[in-house]
Biopython code that builds the backbone (N, CA, C, O; Angstrom):
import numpy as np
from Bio.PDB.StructureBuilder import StructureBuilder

atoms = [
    (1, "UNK", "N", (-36.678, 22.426, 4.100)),
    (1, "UNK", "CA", (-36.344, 21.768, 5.341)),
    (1, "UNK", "C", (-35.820, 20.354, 5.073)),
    (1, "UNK", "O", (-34.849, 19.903, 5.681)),
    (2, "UNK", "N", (-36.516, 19.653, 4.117)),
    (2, "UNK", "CA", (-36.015, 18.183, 3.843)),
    (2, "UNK", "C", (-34.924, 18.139, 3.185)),
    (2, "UNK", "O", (-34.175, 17.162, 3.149)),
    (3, "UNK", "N", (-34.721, 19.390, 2.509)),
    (3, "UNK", "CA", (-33.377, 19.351, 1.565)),
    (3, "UNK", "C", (-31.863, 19.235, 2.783)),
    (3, "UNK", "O", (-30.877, 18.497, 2.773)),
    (4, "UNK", "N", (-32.384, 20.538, 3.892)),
    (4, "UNK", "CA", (-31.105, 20.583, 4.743)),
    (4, "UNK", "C", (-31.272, 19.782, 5.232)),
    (4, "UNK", "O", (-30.127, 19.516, 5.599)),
    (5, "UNK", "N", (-32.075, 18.788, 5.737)),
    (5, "UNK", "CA", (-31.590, 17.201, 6.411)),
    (5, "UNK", "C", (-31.375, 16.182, 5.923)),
    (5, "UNK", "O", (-31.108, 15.170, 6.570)),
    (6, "UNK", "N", (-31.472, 16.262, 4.276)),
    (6, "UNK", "CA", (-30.350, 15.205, 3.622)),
    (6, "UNK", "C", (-29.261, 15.748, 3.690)),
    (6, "UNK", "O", (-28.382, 14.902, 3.524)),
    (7, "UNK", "N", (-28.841, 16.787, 3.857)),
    (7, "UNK", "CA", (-27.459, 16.831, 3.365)),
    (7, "UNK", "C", (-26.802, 16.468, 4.782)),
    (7, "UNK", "O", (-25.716, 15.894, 4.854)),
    (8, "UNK", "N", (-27.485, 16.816, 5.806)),
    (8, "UNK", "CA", (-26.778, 16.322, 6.994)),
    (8, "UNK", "C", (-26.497, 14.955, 7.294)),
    (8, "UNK", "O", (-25.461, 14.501, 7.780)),
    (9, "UNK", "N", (-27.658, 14.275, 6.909)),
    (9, "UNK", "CA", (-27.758, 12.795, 6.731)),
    (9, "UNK", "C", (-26.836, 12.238, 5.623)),
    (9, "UNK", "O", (-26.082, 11.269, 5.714)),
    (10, "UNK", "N", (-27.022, 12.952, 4.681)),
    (10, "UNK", "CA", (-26.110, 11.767, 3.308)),
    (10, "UNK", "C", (-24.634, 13.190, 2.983)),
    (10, "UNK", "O", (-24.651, 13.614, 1.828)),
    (11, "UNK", "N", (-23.732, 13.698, 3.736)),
    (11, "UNK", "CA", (-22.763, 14.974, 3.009)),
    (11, "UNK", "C", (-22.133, 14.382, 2.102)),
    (11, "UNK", "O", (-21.993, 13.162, 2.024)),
    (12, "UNK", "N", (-21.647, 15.310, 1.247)),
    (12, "UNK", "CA", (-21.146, 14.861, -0.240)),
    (12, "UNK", "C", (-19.566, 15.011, 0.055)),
    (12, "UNK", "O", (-19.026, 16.038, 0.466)),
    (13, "UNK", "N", (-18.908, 13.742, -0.246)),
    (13, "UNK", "CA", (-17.179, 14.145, -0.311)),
    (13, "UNK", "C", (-16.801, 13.868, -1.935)),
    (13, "UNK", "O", (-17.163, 14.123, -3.084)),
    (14, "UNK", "N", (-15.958, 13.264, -1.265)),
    (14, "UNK", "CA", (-14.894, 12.988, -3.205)),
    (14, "UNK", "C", (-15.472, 11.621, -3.569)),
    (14, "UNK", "O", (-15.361, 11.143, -4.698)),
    (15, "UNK", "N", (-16.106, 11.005, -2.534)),
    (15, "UNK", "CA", (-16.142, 9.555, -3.361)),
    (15, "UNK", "C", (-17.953, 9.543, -3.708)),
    (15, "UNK", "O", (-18.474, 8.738, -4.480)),
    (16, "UNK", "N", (-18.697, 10.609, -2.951)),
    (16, "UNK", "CA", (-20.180, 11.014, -3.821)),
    (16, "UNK", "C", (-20.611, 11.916, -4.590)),
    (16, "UNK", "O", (-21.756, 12.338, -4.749)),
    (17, "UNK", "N", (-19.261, 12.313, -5.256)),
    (17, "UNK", "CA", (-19.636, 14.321, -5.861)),
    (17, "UNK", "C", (-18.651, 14.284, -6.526)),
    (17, "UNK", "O", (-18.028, 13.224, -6.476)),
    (18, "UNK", "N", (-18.250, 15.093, -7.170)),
    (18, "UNK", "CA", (-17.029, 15.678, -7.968)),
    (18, "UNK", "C", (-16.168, 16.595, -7.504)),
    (18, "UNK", "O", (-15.499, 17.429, -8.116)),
    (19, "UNK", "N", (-16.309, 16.205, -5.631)),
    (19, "UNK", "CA", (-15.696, 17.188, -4.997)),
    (19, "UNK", "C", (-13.995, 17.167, -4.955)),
    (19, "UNK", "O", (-13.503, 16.044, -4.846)),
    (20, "UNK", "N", (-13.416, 17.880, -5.003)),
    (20, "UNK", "CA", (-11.986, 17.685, -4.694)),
    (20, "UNK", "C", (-11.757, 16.798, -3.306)),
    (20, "UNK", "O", (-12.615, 16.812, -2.424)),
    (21, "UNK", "N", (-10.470, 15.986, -3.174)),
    (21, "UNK", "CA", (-10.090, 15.195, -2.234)),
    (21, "UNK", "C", (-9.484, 16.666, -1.141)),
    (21, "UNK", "O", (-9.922, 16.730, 0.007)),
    (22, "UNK", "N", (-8.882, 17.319, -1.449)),
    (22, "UNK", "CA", (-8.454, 18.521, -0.567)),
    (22, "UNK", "C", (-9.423, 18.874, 0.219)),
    (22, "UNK", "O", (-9.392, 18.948, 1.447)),
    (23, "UNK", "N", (-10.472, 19.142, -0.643)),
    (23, "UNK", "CA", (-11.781, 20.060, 0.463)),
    (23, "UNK", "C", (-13.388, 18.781, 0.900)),
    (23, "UNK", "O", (-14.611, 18.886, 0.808)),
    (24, "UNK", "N", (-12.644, 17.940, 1.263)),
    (24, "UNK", "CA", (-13.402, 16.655, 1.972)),
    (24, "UNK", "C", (-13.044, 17.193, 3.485)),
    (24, "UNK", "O", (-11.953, 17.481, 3.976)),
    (25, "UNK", "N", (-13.968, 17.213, 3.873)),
    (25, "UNK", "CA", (-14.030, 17.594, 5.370)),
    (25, "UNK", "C", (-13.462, 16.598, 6.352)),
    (25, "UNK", "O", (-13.265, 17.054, 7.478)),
    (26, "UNK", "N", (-13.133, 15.217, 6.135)),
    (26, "UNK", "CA", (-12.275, 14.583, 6.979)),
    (26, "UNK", "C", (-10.958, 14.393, 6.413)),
    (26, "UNK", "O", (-10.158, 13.619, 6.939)),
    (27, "UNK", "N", (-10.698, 15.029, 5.410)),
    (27, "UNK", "CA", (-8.816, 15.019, 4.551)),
    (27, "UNK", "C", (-8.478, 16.166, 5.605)),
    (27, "UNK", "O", (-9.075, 17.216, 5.845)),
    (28, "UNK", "N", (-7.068, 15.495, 6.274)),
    (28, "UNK", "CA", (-6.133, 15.968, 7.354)),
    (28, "UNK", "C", (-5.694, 17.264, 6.905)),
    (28, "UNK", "O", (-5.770, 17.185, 5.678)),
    (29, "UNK", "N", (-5.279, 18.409, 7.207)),
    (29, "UNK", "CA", (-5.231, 19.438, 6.529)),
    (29, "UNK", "C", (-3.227, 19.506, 6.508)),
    (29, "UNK", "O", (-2.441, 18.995, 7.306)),
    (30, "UNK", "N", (-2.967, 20.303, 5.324)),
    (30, "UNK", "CA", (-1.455, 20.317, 4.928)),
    (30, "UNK", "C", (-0.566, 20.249, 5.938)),
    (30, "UNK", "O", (0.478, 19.626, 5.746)),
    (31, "UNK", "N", (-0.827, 20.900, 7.250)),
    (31, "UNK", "CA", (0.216, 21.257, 8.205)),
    (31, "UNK", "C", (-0.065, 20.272, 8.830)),
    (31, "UNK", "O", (0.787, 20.262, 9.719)),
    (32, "UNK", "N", (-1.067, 18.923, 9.050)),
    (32, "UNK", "CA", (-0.898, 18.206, 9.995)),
    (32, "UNK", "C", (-0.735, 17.196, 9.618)),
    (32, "UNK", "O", (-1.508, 16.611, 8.859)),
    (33, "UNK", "N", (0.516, 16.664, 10.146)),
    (33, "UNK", "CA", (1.555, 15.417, 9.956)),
    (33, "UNK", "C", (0.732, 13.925, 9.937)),
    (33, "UNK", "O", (-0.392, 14.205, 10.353)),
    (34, "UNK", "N", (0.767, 12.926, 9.736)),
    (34, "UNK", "CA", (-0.219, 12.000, 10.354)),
    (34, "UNK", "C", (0.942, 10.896, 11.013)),
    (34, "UNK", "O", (0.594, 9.928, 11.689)),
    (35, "UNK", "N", (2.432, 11.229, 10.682)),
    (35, "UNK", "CA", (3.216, 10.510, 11.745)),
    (35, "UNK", "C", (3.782, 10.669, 13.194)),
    (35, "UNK", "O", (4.260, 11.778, 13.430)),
    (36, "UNK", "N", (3.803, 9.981, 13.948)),
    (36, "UNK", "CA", (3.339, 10.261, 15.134)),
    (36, "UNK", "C", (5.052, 10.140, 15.763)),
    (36, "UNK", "O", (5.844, 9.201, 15.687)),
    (37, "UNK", "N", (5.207, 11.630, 16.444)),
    (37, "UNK", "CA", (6.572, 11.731, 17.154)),
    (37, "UNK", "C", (6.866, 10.382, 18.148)),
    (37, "UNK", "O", (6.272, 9.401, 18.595)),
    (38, "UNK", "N", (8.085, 10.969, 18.174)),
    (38, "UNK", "CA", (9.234, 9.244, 18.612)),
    (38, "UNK", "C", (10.266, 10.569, 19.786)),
    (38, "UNK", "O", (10.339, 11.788, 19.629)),
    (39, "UNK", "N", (10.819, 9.827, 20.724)),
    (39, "UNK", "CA", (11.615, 10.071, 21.577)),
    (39, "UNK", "C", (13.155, 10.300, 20.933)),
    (39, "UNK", "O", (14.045, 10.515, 21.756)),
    (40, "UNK", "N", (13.458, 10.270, 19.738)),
    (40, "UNK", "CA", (14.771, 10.276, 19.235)),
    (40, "UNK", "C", (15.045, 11.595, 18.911)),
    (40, "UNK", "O", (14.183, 12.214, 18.288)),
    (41, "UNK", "N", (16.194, 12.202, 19.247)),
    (41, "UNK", "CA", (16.737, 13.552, 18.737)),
    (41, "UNK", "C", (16.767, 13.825, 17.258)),
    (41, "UNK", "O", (17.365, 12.921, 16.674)),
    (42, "UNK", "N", (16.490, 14.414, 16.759)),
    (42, "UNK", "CA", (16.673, 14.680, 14.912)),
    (42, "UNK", "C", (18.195, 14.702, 14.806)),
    (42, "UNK", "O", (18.973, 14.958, 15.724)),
    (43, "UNK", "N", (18.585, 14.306, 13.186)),
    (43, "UNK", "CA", (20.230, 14.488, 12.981)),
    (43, "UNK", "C", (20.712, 13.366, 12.522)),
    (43, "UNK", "O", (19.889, 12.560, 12.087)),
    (44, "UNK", "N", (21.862, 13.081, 12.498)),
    (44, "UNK", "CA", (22.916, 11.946, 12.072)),
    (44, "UNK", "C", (23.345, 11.644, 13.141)),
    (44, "UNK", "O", (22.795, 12.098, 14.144)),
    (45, "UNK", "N", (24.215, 10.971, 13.225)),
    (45, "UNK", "CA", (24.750, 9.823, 14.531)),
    (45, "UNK", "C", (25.773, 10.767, 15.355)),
    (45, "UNK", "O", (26.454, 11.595, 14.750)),
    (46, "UNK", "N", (25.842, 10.638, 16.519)),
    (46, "UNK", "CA", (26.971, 11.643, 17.126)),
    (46, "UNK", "C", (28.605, 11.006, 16.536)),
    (46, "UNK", "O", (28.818, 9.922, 15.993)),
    (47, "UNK", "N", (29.524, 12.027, 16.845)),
    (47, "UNK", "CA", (31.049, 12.009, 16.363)),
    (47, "UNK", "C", (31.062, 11.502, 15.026)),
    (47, "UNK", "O", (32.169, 11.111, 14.657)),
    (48, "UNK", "N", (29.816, 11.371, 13.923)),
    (48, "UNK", "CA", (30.476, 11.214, 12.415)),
    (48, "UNK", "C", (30.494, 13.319, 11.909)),
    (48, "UNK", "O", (29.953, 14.424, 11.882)),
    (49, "UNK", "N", (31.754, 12.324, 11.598)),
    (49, "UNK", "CA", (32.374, 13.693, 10.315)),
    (49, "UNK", "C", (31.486, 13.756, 9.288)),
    (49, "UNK", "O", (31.240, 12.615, 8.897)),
    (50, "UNK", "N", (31.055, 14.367, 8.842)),
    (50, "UNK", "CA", (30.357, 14.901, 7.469)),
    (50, "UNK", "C", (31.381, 15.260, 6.648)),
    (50, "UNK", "O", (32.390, 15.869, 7.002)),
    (51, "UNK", "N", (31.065, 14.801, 5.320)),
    (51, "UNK", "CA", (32.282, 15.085, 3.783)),
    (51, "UNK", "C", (31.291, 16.615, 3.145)),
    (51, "UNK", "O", (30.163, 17.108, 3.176)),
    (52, "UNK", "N", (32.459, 16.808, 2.686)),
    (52, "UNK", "CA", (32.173, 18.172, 1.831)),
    (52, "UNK", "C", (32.778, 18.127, 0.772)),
    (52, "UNK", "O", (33.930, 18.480, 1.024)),
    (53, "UNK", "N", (32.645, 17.827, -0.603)),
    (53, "UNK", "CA", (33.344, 17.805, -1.377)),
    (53, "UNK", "C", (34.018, 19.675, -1.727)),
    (53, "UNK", "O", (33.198, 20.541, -2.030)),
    (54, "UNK", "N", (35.464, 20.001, -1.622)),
    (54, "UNK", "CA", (35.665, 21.141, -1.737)),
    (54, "UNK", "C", (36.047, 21.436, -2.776)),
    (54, "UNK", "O", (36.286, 20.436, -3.453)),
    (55, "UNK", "N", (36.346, 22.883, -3.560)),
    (55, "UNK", "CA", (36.284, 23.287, -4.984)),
    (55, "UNK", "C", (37.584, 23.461, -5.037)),
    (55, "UNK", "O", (37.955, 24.122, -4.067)),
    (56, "UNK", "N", (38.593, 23.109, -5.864)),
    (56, "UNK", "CA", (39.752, 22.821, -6.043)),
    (56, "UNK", "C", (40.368, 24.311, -7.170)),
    (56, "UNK", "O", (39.575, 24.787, -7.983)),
    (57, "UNK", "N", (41.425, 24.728, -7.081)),
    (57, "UNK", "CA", (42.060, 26.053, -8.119)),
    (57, "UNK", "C", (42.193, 24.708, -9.238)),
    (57, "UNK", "O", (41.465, 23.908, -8.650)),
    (58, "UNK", "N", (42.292, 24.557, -9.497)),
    (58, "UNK", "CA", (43.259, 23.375, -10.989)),
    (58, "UNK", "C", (42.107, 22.040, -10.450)),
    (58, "UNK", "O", (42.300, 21.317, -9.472)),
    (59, "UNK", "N", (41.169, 21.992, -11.183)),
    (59, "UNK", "CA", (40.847, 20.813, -11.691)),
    (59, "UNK", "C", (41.287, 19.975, -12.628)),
    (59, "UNK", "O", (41.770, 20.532, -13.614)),
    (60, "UNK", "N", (41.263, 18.059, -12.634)),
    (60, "UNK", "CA", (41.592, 17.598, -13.407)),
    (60, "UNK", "C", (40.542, 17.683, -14.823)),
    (60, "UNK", "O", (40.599, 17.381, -16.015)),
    (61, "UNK", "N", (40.177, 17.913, -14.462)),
    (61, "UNK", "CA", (38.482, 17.805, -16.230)),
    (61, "UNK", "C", (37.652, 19.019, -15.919)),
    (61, "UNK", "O", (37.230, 19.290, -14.795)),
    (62, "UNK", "N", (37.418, 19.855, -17.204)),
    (62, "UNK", "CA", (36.425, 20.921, -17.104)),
    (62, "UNK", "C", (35.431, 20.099, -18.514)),
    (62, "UNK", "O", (35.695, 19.769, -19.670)),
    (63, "UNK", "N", (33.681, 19.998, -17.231)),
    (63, "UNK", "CA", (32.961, 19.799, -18.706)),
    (63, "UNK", "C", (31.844, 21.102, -18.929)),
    (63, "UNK", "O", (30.995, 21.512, -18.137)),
    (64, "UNK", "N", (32.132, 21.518, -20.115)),
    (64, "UNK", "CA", (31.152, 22.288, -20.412)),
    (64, "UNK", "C", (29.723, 21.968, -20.783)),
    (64, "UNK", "O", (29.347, 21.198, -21.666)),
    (65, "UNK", "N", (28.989, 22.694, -19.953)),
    (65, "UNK", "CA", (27.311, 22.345, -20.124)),
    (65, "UNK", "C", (26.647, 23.543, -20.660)),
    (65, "UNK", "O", (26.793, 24.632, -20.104)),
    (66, "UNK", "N", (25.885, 23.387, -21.771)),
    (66, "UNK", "CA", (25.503, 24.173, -22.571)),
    (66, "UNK", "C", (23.933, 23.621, -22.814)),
    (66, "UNK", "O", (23.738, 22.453, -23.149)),
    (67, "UNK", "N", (23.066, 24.373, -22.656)),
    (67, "UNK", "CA", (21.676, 23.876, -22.968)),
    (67, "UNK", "C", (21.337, 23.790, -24.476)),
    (67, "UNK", "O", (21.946, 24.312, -25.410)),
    (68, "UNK", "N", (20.467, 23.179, -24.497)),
    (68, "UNK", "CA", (19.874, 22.904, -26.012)),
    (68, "UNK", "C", (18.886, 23.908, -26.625)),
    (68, "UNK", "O", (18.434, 23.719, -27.754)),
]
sb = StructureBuilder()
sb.init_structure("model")
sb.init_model(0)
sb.init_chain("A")
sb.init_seg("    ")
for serial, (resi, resn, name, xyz) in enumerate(atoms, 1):
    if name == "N":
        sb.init_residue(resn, " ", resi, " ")
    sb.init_atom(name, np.array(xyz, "f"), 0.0, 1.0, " ", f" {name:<3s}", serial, name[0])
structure = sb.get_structure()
């Protein structure tokens, strides 16, 4: 009985145990963000053109890459 009411009283995380920081019961879990949404649409600025660099028949320089 005294054992289960220390642990309620004193619980063990990462900074009293050798517990992992992941499985600490107040570490935010993967899917939840901790930055907090804004009123702005996602994206780049309206009417900019985006570049694409395109692949050309006849390049000026071919470099060959060969691993080690």
């Amino acid at each position: 009985m005294k054992d289960k009411l220390y642990t309620y009283k004193n619980p063990k995380n990462n900074r009293n145990s050798s517990m992992l920081t992941s499985k600490d019961e107040n570490h935010p879990k993967q899917n939840q963000s901790l930055r907090k949404s804004s009123d702005r649409k996602i994206g780049g600025q309206k009417k900019r053109k985006g570049k694409i660099l395109e692949m050309t028949t006849h390049p000026n320089e071919i470099i060959e890459l060969v691993p080690d």
